[in-house]
DOTOR-327846 format. One record per residue (C-alpha): x, y, z; residue number from 1. Coordinates in steps of 0.5 Angstrom, whole numbers, plus 2048, in hexadecimal, padded with zeros to 3 digits. Each point is the difference from the previous one (the first is absolute). Layout:
BEGIN
{pavex {X; Y; Z}; NUM}
...
END
This chain:
BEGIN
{pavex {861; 79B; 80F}; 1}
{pavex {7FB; 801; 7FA}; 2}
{pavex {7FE; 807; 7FE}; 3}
{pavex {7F9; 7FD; 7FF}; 4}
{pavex {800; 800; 807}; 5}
{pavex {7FF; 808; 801}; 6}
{pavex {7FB; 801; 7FB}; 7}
{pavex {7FB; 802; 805}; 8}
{pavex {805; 806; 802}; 9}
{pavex {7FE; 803; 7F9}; 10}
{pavex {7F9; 802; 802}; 11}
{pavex {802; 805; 804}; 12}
{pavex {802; 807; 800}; 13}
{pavex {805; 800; 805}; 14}
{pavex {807; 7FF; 7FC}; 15}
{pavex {803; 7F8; 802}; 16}
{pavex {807; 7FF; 7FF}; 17}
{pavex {803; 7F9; 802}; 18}
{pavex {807; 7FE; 801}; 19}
{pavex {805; 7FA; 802}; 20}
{pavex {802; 801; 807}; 21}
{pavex {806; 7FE; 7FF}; 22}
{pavex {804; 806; 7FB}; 23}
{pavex {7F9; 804; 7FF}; 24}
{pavex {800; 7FE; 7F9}; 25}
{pavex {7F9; 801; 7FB}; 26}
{pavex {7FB; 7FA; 801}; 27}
{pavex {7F9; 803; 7FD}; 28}
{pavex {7FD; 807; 800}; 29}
{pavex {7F9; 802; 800}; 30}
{pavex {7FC; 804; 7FA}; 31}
{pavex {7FF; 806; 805}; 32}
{pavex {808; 7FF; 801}; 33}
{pavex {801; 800; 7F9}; 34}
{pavex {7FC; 806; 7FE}; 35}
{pavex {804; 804; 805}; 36}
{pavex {806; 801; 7FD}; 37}
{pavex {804; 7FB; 804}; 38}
{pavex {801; 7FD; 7FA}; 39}
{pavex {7FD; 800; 7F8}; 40}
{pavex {801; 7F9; 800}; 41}
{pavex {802; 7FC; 806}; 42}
{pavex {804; 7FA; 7FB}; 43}
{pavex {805; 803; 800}; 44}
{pavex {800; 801; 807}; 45}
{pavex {800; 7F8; 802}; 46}
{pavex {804; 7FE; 804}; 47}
{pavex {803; 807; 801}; 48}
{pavex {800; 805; 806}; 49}
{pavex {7FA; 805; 800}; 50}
{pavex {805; 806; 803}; 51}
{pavex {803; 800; 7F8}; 52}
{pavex {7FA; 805; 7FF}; 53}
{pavex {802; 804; 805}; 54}
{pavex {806; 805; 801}; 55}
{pavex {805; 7FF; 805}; 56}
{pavex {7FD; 804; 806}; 57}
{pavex {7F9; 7FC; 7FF}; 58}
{pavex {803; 7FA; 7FF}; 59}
{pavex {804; 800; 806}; 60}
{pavex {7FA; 802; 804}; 61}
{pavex {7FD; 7F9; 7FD}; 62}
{pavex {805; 7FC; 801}; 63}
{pavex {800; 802; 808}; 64}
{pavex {7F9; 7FF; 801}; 65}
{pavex {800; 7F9; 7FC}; 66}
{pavex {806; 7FE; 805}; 67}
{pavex {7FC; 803; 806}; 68}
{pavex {7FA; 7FD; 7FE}; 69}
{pavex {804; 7F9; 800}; 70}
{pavex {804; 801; 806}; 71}
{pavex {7F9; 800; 804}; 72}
{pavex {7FD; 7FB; 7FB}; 73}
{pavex {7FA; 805; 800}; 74}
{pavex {7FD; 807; 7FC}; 75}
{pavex {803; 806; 800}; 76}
{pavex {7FB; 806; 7FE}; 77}
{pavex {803; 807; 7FD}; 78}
{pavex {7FA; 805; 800}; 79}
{pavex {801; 807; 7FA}; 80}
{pavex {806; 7FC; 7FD}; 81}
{pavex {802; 804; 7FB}; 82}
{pavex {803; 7FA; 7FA}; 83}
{pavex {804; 803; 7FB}; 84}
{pavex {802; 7FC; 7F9}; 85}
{pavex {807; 800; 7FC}; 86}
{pavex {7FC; 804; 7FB}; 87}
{pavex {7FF; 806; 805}; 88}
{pavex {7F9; 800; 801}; 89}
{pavex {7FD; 7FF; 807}; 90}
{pavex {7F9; 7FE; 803}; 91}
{pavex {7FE; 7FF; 808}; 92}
{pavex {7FE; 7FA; 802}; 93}
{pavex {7FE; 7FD; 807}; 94}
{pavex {805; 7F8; 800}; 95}
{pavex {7FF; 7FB; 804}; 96}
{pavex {806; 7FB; 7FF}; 97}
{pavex {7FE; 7F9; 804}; 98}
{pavex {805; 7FA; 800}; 99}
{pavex {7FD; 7F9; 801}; 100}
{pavex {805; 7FB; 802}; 101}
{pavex {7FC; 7FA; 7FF}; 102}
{pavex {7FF; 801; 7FA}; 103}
{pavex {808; 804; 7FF}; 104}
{pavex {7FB; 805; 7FB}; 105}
{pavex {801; 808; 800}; 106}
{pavex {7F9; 803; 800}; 107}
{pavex {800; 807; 7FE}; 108}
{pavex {7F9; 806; 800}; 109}
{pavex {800; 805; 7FE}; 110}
{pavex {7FA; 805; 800}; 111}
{pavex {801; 807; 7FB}; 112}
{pavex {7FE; 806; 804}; 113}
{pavex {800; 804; 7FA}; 114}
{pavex {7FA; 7FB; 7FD}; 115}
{pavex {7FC; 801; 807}; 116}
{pavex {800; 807; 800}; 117}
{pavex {7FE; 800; 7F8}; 118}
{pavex {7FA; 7FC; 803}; 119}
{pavex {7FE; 805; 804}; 120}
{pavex {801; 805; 7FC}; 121}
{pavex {7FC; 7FC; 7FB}; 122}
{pavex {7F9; 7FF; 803}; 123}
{pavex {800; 807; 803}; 124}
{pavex {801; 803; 7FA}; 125}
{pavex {7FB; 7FB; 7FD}; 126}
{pavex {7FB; 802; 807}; 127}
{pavex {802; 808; 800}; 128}
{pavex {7FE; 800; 7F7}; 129}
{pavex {7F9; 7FC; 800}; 130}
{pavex {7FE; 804; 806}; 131}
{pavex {802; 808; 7FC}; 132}
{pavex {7FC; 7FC; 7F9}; 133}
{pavex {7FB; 7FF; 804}; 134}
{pavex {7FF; 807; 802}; 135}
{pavex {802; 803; 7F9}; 136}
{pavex {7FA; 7FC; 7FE}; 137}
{pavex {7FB; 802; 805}; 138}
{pavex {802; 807; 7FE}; 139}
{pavex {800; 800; 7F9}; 140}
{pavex {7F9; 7FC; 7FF}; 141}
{pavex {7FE; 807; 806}; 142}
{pavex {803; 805; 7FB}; 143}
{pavex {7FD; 7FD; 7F9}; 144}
{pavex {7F9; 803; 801}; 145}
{pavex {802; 806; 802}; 146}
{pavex {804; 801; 7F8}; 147}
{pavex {7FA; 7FE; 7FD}; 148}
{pavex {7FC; 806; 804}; 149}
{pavex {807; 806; 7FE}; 150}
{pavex {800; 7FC; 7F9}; 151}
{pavex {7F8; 802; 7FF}; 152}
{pavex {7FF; 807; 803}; 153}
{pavex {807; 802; 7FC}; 154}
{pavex {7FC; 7FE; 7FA}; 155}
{pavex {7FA; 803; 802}; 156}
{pavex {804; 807; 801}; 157}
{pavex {804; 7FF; 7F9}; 158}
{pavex {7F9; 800; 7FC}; 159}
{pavex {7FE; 806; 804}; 160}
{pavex {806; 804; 800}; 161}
{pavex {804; 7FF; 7F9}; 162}
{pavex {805; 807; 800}; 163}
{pavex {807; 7FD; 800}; 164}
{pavex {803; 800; 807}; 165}
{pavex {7FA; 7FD; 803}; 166}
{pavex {800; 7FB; 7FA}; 167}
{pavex {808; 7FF; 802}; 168}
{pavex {800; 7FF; 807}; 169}
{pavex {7F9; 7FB; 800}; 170}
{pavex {805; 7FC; 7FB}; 171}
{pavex {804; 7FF; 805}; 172}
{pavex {7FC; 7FE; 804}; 173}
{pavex {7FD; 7FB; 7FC}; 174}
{pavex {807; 7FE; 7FE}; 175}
{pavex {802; 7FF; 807}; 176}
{pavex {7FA; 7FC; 802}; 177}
{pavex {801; 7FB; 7FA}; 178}
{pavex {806; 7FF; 802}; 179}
{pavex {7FF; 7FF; 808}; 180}
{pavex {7FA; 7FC; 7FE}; 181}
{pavex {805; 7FB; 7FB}; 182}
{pavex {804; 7FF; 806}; 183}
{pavex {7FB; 7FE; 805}; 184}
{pavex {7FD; 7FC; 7FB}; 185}
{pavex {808; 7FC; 800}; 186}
{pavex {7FF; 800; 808}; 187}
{pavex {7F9; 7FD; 800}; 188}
{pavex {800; 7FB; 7FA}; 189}
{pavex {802; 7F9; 803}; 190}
{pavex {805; 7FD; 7FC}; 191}
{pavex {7FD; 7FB; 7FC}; 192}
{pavex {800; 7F8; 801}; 193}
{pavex {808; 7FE; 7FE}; 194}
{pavex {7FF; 7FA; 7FA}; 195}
{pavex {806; 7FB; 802}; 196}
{pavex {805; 7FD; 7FC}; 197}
{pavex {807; 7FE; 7FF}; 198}
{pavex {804; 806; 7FC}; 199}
{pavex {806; 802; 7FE}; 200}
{pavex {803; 806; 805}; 201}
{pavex {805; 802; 7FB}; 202}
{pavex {7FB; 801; 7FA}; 203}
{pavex {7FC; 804; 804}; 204}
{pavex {806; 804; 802}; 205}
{pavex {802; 801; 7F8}; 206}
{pavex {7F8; 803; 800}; 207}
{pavex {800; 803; 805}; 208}
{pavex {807; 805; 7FE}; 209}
{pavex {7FC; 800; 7F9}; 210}
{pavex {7F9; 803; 804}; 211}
{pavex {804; 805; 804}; 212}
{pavex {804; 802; 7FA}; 213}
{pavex {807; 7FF; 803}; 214}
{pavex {802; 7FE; 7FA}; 215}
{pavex {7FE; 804; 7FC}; 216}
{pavex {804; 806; 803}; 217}
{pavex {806; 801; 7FE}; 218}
{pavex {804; 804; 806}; 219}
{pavex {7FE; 7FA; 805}; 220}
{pavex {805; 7FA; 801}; 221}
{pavex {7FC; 7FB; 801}; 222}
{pavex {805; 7F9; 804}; 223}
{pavex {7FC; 7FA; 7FF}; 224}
{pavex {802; 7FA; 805}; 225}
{pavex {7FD; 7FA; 800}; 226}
{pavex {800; 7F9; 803}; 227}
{pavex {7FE; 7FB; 7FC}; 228}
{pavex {800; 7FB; 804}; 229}
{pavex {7F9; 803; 804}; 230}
{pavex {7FA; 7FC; 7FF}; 231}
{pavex {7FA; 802; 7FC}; 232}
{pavex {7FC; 804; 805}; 233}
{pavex {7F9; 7FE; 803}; 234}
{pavex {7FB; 806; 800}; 235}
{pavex {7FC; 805; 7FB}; 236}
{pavex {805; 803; 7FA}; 237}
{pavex {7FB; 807; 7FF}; 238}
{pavex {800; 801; 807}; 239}
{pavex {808; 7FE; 802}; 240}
{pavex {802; 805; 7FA}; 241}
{pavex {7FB; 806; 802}; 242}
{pavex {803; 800; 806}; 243}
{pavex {808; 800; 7FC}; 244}
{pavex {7FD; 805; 7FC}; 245}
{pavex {7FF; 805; 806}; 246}
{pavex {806; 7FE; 804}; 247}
{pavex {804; 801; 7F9}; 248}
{pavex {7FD; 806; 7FD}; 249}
{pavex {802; 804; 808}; 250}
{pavex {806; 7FE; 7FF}; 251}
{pavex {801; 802; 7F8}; 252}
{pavex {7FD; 807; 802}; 253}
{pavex {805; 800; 806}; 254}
{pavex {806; 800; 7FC}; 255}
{pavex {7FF; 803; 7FA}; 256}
{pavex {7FD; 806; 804}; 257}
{pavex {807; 800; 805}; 258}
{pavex {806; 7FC; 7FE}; 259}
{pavex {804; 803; 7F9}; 260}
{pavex {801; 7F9; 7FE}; 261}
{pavex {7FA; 7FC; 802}; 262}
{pavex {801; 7F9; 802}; 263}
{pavex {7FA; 7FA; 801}; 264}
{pavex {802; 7FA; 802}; 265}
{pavex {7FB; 7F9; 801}; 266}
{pavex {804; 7FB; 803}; 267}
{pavex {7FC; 7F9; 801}; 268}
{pavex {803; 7FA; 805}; 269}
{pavex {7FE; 7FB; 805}; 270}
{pavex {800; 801; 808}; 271}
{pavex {800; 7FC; 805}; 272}
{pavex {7FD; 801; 807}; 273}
{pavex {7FC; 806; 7FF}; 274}
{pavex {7FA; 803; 805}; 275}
{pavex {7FA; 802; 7FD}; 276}
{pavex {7FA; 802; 804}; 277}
{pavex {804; 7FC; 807}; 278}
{pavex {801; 7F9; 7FC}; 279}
{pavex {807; 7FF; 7FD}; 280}
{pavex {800; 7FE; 7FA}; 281}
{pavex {805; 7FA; 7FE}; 282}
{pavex {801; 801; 7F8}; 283}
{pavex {7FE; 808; 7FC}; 284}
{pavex {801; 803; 7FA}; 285}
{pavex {802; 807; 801}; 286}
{pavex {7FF; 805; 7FB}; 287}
{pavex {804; 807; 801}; 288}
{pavex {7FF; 805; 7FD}; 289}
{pavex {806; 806; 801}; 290}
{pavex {800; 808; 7FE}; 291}
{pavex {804; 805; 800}; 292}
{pavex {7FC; 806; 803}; 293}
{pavex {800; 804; 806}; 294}
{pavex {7FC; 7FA; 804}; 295}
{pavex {7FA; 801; 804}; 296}
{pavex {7FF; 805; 805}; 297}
{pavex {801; 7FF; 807}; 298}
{pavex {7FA; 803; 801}; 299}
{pavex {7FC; 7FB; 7FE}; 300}
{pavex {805; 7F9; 7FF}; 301}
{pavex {7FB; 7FE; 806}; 302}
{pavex {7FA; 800; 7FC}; 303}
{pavex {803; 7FF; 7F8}; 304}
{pavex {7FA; 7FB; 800}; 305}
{pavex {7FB; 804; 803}; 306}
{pavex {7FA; 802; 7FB}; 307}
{pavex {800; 807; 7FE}; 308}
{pavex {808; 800; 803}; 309}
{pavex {804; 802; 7FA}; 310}
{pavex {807; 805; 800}; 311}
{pavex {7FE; 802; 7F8}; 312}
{pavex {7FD; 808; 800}; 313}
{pavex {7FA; 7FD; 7FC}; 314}
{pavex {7FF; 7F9; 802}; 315}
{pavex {7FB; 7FD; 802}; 316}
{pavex {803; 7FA; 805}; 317}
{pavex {7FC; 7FB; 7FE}; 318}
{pavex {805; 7FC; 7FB}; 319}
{pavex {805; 7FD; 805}; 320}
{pavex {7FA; 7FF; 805}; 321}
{pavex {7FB; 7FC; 7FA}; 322}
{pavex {808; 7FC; 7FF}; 323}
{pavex {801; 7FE; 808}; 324}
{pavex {7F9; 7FD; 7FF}; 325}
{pavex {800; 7FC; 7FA}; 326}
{pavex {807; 7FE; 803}; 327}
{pavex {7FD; 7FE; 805}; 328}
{pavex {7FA; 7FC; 7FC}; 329}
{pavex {806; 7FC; 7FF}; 330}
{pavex {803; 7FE; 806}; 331}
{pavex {805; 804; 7FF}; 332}
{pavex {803; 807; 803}; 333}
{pavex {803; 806; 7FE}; 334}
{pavex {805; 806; 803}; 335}
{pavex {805; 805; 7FE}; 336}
{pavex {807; 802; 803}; 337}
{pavex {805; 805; 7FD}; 338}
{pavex {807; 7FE; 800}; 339}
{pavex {806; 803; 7FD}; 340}
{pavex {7FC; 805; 7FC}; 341}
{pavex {7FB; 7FC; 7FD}; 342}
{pavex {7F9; 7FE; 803}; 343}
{pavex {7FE; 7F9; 7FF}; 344}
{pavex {7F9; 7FD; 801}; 345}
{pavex {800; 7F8; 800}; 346}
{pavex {7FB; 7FC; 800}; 347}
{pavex {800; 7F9; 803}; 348}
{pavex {7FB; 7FA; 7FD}; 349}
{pavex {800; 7F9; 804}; 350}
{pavex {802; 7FB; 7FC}; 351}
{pavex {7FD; 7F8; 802}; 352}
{pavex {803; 7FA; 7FF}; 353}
{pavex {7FB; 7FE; 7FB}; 354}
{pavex {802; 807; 7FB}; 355}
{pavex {808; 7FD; 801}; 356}
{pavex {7FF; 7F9; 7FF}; 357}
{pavex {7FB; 800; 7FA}; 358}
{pavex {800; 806; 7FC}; 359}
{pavex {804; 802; 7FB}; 360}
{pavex {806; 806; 801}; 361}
{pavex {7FF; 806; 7FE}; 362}
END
């Protein structure tokens, strides 16, 4: 049968595999299928058994479904069927294997549960976060008028009192009330309107190393893993960079504060299938950005992106957030997670098929 016949299946998200009814081997596979590891490249698969992937114990278990589904010339559903690859690695999936015995075919789904429950979780984080944004700056904008009152009476006092301790501690205060002011003036001030147009991510990666000066310190080991076959990026270059910057410079303050031999890595890849804000995505470019410090705090890993949330002693927590939104300008998302010791902050920007098909490689 020709595969030009299950083109439609590759609209969907749901993972379609097709098989011959008679020995169970490889017919056609669907991108979502392709992208979730059932196989890189499924020519090399052709006419081969789908269970080569699998280690023995899942593979039997798919070879008894398969039968049970052609003896009752019908479908058979597993739900949490957890599929475990001979790479080792796992993921849970609901599967429906469904025979057709008019048309001697093998129709297999698959729906990732791990990917539902990203969904979830993407649009209640997105919800929670834009509804502390909005508080942060309904506080900040009742908080800027009462620092122009302290800052003027703390000048008023500094011309009327001029011995020592007095002038000290009215320093202080103005000091302070500058630095509160700056920090609800960030909060305040919209970002400004994005100038789209194509770029070059891993030139923007070599500039953004060089503004945060990565390299220019010598006792952090900066690892640089990059994948040219990513596409130009559409979006506005400056803000893209800013937000690198701010996400780089935590992670260089993080290591070289906390590990003896710090380590920064940026790695950049494609994804495939990746949720953001409830929408899976079908085709990402990934940037990962990995350090060796002490991680985040428990405490506040919840609210990392929250404004005025920070885990430095004299942070101000408006860095990560201003990053999340200008990410967010791009349609992309950003997260963070601790993994063998190090603290990783990915963040994915969709790519359309226009960006893959018409522009040059980075």
């Amino acid at each position: 049968m020709n595969s030009s016949n299950f083109q439609a299946f590759d609209n969907l998200n749901t993972e379609v595999i097709i098989l011959d009814g008679n020995n169970f081997s490889l017919l056609w596979m669907n991108e979502a299928a392709k992208a979730a590891l059932w196989t890189h490249d499924s020519s090399k698969l052709s006419g081969k058994k789908i269970s080569s992937l699998l280690d023995k114990k899942t593979r039997d278990q798919i070879d008894q479904i398969l039968l049970k589904s052609k003896k009752k010339s019908g479908s058979v559903t597993r739900r949490d069927f957890v599929v475990v690859y001979q790479s080792g690695n796992s993921r849970t999936i609901d599967l429906t294997i469904t025979f057709s015995e008019k048309k001697n075919l093998v129709f297999i789904e698959a729906v990732n549960i791990d990917n539902l429950n990203k969904i979830i979780d993407s649009t209640r984080n997105f919800s929670t976060q834009k509804i502390a944004a909005g508080l942060a700056r309904t506080l900040a904008h009742e908080v800027k008028n009462p620092l122009s009152g302290i800052k003027g009476s703390a000048q008023i006092l500094k011309s009327k009192y001029e011995d020592d301790f007095s002038k000290k501690f009215l320093k202080i205060i103005e000091e302070e009330t500058d630095r509160l002011n700056e920090i609800v003036t960030k909060i305040l001030t919209p970002a400004k309107k994005p100038t789209f147009e194509y770029f070059n991510l891993h030139e923007s990666l070599q500039r953004v190393l060089a503004l945060s000066s990565a390299e220019s310190q010598e006792n952090i080991m900066i690892e640089r893993d990059y994948d040219p076959s990513i596409p130009e990026i559409y979006g506005d270059k400056n803000l893209f960079i800013q937000a690198l910057i701010n996400i780089t410079q935590n992670a260089i303050h993080a290591c070289t504060n906390f590990a003896k031999e710090p380590c920064l890595q940026i790695q950049t890849k494609i994804s495939y299938r990746q949720p953001i804000n409830g929408t899976v995505h079908k085709t990402l470019a990934e940037i990962i950005v990995r350090d060796n410090g002490p991680g985040v705090s428990s405490e506040i890993k919840d609210q990392i992106f929250f404004p005025m949330i920070s885990s430095k002693e004299n942070g101000s927590g408006i860095g990560l957030s201003i990053s999340q939104d200008i990410i967010r300008i791009h349609g992309g998302a950003i997260s963070f997670d601790r993994k063998d010791n190090q603290t990783i902050f990915s963040i994915l920007i969709p790519i359309s098929r226009k960006n893959i098909d018409g522009v040059q490689s980075a």
